[in-house]
N, CA, C and O atoms as a GROMACS GRO file, in nm:
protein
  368
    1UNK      N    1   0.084  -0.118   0.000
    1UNK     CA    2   0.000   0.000   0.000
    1UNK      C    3   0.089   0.124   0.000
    1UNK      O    4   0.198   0.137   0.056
    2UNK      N    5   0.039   0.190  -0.055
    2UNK     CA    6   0.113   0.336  -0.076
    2UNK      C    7   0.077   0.416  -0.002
    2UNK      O    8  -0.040   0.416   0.035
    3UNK      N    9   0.200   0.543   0.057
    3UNK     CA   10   0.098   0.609   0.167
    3UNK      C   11   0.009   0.734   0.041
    3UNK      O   12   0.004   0.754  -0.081
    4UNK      N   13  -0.024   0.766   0.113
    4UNK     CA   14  -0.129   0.867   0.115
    4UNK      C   15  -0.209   1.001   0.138
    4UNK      O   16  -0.296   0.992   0.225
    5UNK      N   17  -0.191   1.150   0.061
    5UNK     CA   18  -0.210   1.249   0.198
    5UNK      C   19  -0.378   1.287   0.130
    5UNK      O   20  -0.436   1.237   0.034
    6UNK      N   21  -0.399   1.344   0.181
    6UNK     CA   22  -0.540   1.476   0.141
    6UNK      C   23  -0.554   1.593   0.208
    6UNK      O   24  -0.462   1.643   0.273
    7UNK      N   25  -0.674   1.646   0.194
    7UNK     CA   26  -0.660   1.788   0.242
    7UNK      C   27  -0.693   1.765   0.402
    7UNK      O   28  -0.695   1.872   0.463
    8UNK      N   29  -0.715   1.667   0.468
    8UNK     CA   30  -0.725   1.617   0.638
    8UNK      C   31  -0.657   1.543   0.668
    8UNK      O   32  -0.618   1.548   0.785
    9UNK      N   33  -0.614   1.454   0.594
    9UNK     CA   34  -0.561   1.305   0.678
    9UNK      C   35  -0.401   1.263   0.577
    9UNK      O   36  -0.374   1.298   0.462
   10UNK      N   37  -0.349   1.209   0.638
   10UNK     CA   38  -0.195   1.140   0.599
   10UNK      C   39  -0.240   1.008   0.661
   10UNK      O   40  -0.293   0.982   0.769
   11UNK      N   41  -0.199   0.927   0.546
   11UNK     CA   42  -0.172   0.770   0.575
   11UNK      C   43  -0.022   0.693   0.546
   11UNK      O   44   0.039   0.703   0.439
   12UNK      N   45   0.019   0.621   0.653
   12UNK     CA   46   0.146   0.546   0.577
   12UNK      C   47   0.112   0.408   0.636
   12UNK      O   48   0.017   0.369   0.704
   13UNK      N   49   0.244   0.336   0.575
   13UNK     CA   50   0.202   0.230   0.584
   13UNK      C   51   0.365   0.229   0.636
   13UNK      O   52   0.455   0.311   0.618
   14UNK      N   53   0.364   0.089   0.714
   14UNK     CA   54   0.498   0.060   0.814
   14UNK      C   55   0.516  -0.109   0.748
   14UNK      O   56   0.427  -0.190   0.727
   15UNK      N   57   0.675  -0.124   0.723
   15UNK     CA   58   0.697  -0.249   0.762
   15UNK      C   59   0.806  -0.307   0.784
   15UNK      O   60   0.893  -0.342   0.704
   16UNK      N   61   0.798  -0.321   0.935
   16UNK     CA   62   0.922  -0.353   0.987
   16UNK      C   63   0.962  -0.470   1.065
   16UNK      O   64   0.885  -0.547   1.123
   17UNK      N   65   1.079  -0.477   1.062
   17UNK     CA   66   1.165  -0.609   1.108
   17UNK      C   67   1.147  -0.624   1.220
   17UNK      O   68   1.078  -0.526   1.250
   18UNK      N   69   1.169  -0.712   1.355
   18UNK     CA   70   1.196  -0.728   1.485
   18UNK      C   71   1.270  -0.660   1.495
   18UNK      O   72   1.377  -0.646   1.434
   19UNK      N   73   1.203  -0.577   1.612
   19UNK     CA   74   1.281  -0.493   1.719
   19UNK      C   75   1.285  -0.350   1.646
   19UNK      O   76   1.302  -0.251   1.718
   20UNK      N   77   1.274  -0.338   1.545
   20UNK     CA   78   1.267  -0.193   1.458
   20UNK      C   79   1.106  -0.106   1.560
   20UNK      O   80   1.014  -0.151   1.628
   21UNK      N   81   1.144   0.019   1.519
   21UNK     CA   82   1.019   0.105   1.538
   21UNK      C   83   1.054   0.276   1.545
   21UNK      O   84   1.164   0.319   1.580
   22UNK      N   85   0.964   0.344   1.514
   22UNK     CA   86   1.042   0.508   1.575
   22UNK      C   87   1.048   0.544   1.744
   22UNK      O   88   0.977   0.516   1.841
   23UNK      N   89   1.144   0.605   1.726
   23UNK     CA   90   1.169   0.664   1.876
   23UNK      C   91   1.045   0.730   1.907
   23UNK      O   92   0.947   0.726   1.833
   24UNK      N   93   1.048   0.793   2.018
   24UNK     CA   94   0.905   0.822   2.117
   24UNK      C   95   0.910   0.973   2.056
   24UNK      O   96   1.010   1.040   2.029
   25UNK      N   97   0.815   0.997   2.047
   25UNK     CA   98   0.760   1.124   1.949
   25UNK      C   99   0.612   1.205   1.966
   25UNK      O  100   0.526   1.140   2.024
   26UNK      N  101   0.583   1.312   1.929
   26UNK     CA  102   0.457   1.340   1.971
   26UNK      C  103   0.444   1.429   1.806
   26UNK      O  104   0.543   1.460   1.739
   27UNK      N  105   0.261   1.467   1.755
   27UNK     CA  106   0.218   1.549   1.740
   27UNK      C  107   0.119   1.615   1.759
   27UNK      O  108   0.059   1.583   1.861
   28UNK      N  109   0.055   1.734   1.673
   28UNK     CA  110  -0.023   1.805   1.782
   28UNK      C  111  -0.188   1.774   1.690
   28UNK      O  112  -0.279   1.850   1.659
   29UNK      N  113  -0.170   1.651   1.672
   29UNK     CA  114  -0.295   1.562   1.632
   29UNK      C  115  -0.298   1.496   1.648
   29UNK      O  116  -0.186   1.456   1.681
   30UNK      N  117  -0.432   1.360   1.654
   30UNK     CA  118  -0.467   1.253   1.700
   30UNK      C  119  -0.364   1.162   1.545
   30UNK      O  120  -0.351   1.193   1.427
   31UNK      N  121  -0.320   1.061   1.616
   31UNK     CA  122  -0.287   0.931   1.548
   31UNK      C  123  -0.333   0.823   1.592
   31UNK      O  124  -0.358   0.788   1.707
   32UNK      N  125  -0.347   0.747   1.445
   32UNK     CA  126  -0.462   0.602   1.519
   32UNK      C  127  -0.333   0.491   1.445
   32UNK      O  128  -0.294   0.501   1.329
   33UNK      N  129  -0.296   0.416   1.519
   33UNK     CA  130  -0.270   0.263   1.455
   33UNK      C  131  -0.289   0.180   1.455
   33UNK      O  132  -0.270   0.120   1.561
   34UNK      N  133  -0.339   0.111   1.344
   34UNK     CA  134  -0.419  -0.031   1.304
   34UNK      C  135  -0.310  -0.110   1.228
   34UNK      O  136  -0.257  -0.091   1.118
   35UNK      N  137  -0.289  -0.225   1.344
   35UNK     CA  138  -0.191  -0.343   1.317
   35UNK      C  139  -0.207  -0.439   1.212
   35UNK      O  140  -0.296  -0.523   1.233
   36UNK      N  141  -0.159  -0.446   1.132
   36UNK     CA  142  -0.214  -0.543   0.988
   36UNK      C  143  -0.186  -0.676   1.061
   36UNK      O  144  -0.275  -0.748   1.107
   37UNK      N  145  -0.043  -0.704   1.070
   37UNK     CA  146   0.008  -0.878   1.104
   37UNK      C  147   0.141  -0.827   1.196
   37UNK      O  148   0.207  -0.736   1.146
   38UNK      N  149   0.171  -0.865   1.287
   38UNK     CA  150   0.243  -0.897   1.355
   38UNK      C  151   0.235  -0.856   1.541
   38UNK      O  152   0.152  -0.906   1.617
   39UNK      N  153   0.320  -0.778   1.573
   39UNK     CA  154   0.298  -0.752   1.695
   39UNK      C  155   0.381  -0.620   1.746
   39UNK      O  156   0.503  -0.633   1.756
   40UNK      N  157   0.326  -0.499   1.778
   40UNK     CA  158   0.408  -0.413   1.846
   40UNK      C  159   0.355  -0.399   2.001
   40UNK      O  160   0.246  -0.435   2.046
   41UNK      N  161   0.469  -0.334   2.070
   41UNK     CA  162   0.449  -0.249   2.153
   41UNK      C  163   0.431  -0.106   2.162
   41UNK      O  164   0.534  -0.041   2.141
   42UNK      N  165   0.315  -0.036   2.190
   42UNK     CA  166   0.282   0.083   2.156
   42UNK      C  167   0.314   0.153   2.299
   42UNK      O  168   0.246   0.120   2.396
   43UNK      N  169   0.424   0.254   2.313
   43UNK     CA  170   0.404   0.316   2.456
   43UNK      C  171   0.310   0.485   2.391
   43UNK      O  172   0.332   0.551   2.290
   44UNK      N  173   0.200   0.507   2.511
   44UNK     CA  174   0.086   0.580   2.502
   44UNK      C  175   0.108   0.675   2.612
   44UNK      O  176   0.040   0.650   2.711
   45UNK      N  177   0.199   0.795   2.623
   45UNK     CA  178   0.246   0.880   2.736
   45UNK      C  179   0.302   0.775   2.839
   45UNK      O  180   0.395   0.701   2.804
   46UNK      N  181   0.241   0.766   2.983
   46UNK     CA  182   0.282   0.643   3.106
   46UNK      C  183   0.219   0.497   3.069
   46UNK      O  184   0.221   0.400   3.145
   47UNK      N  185   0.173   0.498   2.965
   47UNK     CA  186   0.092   0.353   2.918
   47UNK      C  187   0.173   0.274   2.859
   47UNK      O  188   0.263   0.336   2.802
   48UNK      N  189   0.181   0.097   2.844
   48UNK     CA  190   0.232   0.022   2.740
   48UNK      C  191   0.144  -0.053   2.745
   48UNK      O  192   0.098  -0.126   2.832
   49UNK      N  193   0.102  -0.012   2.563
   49UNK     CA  194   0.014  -0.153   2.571
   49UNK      C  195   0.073  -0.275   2.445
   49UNK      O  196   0.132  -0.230   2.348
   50UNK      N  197   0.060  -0.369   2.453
   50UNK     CA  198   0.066  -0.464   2.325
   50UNK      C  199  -0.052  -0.499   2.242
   50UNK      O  200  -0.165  -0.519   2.285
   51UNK      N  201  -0.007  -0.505   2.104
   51UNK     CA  202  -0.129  -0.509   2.008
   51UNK      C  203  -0.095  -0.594   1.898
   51UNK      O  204   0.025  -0.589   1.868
   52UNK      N  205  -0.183  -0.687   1.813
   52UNK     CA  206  -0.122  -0.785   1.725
   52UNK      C  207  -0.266  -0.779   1.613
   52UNK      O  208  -0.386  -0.763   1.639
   53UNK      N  209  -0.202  -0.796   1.498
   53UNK     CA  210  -0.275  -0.798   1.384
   53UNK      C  211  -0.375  -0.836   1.486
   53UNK      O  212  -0.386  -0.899   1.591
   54UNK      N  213  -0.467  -0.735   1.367
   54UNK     CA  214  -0.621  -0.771   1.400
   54UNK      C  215  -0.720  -0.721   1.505
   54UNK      O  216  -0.842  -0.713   1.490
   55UNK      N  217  -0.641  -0.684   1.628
   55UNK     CA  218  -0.674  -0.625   1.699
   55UNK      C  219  -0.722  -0.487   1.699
   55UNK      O  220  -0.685  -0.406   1.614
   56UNK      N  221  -0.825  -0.451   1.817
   56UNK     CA  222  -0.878  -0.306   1.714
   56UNK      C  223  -0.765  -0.222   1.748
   56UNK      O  224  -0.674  -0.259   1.822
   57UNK      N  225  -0.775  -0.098   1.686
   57UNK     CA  226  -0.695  -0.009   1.654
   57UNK      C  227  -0.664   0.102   1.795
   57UNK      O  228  -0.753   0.141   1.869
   58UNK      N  229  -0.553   0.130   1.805
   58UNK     CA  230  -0.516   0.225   1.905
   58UNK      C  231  -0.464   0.374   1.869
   58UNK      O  232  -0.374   0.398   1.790
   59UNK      N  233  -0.537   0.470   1.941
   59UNK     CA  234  -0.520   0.641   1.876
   59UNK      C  235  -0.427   0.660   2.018
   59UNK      O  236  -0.418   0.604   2.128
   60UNK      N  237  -0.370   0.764   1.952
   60UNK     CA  238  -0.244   0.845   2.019
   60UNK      C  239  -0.307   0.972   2.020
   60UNK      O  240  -0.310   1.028   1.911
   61UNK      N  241  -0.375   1.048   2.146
   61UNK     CA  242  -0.423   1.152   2.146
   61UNK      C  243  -0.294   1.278   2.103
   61UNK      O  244  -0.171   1.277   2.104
   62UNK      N  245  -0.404   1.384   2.067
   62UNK     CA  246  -0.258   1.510   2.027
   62UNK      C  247  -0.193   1.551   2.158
   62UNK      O  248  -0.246   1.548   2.269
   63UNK      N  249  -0.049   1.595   2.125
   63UNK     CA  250   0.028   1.605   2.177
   63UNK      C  251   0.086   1.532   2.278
   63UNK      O  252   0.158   1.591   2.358
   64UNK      N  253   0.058   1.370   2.292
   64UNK     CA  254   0.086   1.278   2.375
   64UNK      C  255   0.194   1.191   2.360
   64UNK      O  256   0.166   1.096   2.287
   65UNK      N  257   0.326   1.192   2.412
   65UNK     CA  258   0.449   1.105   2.378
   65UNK      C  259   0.347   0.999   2.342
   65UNK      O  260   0.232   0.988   2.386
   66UNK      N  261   0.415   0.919   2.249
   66UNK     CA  262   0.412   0.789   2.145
   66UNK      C  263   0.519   0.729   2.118
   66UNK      O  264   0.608   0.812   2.100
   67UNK      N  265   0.553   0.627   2.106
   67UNK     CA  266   0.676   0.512   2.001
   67UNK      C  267   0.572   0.413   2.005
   67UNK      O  268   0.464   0.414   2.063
   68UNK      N  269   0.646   0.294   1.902
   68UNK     CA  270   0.574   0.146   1.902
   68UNK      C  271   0.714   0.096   1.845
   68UNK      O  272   0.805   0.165   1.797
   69UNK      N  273   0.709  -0.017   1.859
   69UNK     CA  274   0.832  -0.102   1.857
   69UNK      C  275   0.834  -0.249   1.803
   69UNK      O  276   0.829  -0.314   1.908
   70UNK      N  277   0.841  -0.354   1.683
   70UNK     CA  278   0.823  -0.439   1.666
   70UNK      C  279   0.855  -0.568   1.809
   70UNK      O  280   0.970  -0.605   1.785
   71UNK      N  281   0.823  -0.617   1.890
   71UNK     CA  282   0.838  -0.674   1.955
   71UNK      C  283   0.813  -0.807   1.941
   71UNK      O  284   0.878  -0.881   2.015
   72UNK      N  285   0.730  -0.858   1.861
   72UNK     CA  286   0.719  -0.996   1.750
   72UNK      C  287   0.813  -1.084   1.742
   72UNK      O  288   0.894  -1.064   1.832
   73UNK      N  289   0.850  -1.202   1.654
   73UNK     CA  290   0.960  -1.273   1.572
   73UNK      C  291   0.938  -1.233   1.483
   73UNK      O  292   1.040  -1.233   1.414
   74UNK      N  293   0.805  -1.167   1.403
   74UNK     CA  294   0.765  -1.178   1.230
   74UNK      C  295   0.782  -1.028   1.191
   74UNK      O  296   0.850  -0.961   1.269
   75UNK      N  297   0.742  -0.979   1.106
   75UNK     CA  298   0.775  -0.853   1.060
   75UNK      C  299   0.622  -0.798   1.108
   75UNK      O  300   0.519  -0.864   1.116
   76UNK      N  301   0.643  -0.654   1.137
   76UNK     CA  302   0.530  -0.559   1.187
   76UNK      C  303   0.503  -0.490   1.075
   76UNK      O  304   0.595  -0.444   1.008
   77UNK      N  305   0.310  -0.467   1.022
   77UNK     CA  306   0.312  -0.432   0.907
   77UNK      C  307   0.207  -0.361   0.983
   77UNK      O  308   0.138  -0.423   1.065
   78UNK      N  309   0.189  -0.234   0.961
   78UNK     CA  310   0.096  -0.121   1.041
   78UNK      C  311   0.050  -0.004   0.912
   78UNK      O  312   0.113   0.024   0.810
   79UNK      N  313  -0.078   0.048   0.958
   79UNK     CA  314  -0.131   0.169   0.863
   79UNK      C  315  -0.110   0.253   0.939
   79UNK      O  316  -0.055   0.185   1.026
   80UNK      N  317  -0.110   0.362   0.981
   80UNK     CA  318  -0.100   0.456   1.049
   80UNK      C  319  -0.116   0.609   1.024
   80UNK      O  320  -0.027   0.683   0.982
   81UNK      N  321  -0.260   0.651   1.061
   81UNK     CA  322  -0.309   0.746   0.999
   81UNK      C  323  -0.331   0.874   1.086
   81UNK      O  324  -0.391   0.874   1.194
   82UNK      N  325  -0.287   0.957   1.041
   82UNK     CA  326  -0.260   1.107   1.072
   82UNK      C  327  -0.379   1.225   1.065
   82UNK      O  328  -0.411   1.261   0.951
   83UNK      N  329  -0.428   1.271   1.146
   83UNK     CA  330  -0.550   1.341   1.116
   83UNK      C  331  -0.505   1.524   1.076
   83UNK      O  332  -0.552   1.629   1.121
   84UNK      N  333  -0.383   1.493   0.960
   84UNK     CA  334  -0.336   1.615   0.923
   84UNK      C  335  -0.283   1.600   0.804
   84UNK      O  336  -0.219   1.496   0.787
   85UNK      N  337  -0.292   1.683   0.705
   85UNK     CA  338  -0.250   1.635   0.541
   85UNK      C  339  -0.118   1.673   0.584
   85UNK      O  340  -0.055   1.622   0.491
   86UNK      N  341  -0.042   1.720   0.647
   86UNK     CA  342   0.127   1.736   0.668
   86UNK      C  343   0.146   1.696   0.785
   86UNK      O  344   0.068   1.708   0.880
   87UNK      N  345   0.302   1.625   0.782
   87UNK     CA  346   0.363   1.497   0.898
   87UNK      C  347   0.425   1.630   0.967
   87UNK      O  348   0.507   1.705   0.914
   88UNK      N  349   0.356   1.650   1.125
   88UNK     CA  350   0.405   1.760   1.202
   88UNK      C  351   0.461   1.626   1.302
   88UNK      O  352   0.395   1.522   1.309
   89UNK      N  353   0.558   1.641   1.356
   89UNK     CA  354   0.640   1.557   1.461
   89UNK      C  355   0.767   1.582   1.505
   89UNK      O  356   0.867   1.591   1.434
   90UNK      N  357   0.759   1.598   1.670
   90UNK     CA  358   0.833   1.663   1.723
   90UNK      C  359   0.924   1.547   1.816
   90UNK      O  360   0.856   1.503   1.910
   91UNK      N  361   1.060   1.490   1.809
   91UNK     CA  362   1.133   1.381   1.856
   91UNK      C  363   1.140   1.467   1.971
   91UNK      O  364   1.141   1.590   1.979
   92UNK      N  365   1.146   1.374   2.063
   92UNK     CA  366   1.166   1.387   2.237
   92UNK      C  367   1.308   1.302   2.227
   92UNK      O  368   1.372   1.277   2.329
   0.00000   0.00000   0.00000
């Protein structure tokens, strides 16, 4: 899948190896990620949760530290959609 922008929303698509993921990050919009197949760890400000294909989808309220992290054996394949036609993100 190809990502994607419009005049509201940015979509990408992730796919990564064990143990891959971005560092902990925030922006100043909601992000939702919906796990295709594998397994991350999503940290959510003081939260960690784990999530595996299929499972429903988890939003990252605005301005709330975020990372996710392949934590799996298999490769992590994620959509991850942006409720902003431009990637605003600020590394902590």
């Amino acid at each position: 899948m190809a990502d994607f922008h419009s005049a509201t929303m940015s979509v990408i698509t992730n796919d990564l190896a064990p143990g891959a993921g971005p560092a902990l990050h925030r922006h100043p919009y909601e992000e939702v990620f919906v796990i295709v197949s594998g397994e991350a760890t999503i940290t959510l400000g003081d939260e960690t949760v784990v999530v595996r294909g299929g499972d429903p989808p988890v939003v990252a309220p605005p301005h709330v530290p975020h990372a996710f992290k392949n934590t799996g054996t298999d490769r992590l394949v994620t959509v991850d959609i942006h409720a902003s036609p431009v990637f605003e993100t600020e590394w902590l």
